[in-house]
C-alpha positions as CSV (number, residue, x, y, z in Angstrom):
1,X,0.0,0.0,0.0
2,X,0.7,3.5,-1.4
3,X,0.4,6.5,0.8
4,X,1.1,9.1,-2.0
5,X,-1.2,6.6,-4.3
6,X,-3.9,7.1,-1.8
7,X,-3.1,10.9,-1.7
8,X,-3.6,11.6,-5.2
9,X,-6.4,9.7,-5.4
10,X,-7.8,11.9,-3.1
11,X,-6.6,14.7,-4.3
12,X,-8.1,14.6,-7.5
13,X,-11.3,13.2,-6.7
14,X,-11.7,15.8,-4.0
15,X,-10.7,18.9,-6.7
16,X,-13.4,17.7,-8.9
17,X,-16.1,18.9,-6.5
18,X,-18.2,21.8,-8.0
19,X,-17.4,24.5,-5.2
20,X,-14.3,23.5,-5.1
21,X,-11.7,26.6,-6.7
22,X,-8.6,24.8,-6.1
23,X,-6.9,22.1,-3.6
24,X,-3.7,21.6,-2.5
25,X,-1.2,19.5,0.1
26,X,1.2,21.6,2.2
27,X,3.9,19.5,4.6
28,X,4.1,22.5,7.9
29,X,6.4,20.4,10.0
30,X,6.1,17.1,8.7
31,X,2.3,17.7,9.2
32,X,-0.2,17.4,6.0
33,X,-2.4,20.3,5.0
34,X,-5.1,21.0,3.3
35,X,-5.5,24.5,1.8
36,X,-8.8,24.5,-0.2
37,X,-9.7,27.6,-2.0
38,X,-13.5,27.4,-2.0
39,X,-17.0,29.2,-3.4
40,X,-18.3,32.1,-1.4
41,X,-21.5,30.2,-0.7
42,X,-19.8,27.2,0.7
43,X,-19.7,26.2,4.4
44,X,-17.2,24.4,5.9
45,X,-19.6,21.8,6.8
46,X,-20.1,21.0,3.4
47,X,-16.4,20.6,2.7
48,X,-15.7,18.6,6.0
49,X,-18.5,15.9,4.8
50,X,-16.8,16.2,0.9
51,X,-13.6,15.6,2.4
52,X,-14.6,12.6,4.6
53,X,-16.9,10.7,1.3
54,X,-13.8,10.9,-1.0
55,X,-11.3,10.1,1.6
56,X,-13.7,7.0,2.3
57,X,-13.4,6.4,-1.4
58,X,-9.8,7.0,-1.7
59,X,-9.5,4.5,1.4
60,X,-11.6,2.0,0.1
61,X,-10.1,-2.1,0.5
62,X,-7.5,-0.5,2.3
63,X,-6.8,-0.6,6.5
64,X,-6.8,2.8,7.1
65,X,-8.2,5.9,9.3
66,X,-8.4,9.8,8.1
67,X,-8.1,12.4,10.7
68,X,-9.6,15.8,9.8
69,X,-9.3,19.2,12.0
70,X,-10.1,22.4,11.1
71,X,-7.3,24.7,11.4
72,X,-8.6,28.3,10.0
73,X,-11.1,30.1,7.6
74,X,-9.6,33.4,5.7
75,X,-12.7,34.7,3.4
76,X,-13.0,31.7,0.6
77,X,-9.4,29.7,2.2
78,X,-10.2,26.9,4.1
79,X,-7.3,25.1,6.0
80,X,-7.4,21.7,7.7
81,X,-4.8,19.2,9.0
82,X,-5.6,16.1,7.2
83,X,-3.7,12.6,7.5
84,X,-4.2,8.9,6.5
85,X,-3.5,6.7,9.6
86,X,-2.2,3.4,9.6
87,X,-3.4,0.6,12.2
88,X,-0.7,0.5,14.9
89,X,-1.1,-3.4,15.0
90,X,0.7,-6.2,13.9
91,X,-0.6,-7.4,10.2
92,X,2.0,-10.3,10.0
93,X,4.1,-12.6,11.6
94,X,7.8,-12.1,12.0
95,X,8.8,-15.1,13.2
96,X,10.9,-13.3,16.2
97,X,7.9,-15.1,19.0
98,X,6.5,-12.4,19.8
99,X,3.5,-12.3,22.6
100,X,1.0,-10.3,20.5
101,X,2.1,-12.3,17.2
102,X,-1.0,-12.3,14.6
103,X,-1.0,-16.0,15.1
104,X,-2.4,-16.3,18.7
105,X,-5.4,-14.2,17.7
106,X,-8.5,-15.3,17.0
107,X,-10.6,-14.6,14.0
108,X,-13.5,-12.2,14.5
């Protein structure tokens, strides 16, 4: 799996909204940004709810979690700190023994 894959899948999908100006990815301290460039008319609910549907998509067969916060609103610039989470569990085993090795669990 693809971070930047996921990204630009994103990305693109999300830039082809109708109220939707322009989008783009800033790194501020190693942390992604969004800096979306919006109609007038738009509220930020209505981009928070586009952003989670084609971060779903962009997701989609894949074992991850998006994390959106609002950061700040300057006339028709919306910025959010938005990231694609990995699981923090084991997915494998690495044949070192481990206690919490995939292999003891059971299937759910």
């Amino acid at each position: 799996m693809n971070l930047d894959d996921i990204w630009t899948r994103f990305l693109e999908a999300f830039s082809q909204a109708d109220f939707i100006v322009s989008v783009e990815k800033k790194l501020v301290a190693g942390l992604p940004f969004l800096y979306i460039v919006a109609g007038n008319t738009v509220s930020s609910e209505i981009i928070e709810e586009t952003i989670k549907q084609e971060a779903i998509h962009a997701m989609k067969g894949k074992r991850l979690n998006a994390e959106i916060i609002f950061v700040r609103k300057e006339a028709s610039l919306f910025v959010y700190r938005f990231r694609f989470l990995v699981p923090q569990e084991k997915m494998f085993c690495c044949g070192n023994l481990c206690e919490d090795c995939i292999r003891y669990q059971t299937a759910t």
